[in-house]
C-alpha positions as CSV (number, residue, x, y, z in Angstrom):
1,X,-30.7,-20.6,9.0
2,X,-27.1,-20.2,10.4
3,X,-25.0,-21.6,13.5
4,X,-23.1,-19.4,15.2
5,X,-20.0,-20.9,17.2
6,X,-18.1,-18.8,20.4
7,X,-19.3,-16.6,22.7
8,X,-21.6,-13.3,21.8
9,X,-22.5,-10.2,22.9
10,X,-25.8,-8.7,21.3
11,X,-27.8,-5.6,20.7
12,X,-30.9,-4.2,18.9
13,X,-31.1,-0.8,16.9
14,X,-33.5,0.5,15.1
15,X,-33.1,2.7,12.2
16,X,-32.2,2.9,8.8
17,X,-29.3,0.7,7.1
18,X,-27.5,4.1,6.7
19,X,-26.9,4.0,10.6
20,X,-24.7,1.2,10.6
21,X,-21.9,3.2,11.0
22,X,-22.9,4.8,14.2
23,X,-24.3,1.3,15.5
24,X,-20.8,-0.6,15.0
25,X,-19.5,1.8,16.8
26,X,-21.9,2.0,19.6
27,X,-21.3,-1.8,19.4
28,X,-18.0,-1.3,20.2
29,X,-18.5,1.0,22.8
30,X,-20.8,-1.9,24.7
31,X,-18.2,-4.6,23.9
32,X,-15.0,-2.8,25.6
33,X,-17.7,-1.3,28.4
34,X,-17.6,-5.1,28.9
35,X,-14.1,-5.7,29.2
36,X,-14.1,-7.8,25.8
37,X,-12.6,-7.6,22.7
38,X,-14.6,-8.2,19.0
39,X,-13.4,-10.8,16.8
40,X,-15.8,-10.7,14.4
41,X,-19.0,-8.5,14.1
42,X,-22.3,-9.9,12.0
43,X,-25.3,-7.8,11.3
44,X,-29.0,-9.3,10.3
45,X,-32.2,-7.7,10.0
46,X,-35.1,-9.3,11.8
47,X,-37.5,-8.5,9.0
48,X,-37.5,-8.4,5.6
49,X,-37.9,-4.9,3.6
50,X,-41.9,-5.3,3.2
51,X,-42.3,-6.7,6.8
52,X,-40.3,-3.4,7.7
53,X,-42.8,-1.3,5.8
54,X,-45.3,-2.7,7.1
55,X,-44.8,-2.7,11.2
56,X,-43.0,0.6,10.3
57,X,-40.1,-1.0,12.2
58,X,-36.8,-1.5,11.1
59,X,-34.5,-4.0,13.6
60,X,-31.3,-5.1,13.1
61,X,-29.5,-7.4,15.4
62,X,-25.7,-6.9,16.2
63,X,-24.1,-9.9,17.3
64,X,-19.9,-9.5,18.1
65,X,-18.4,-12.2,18.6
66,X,-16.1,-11.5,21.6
67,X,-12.3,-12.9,22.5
C-alpha cells in the first residue's frame, strides 16, 4: 500500500501495457482540458497478470498529480 500526497486527477483505460503511450497522452489531454498542469504522473494496474487473464480485463489507473 502507498500514500499519495497533493491533489489528483484520475482516469481508467483498458488495454494492453503497450498503450501507455497513447494513455499518457490522453491523460494529458484531460489534465490541460482541466485547466491544470501535471507534476508527476503514476500508473498502477488494478489487477495482477493472472487476475487480468482471468476477468479478461486489463485496467490501469492514471493518477497525475496536478499543480
Amino acid at each position: 500500500m502507498a500514500t499519495l500526497s497533493g491533489t489528483y486527477l484520475t482516469k481508467v483505460f483498458e488495454g494492453p501495457y503497450k498503450d501507455i503511450g497513447k494513455w499518457a497522452k490522453t491523460m494529458d489531454d484531460y489534465v490541460k482540458s482541466k485547466g491544470k498542469i501535471i507534476k508527476k504522473l503514476y500508473f498502477s494496474y488494478t489487477t495482477c497478470p493472472k487476475c487480468a487473464k482471468a476477468y479478461g480485463k486489463n485496467y490501469m489507473v492514471l493518477f497525475a498529480q496536478i499543480d
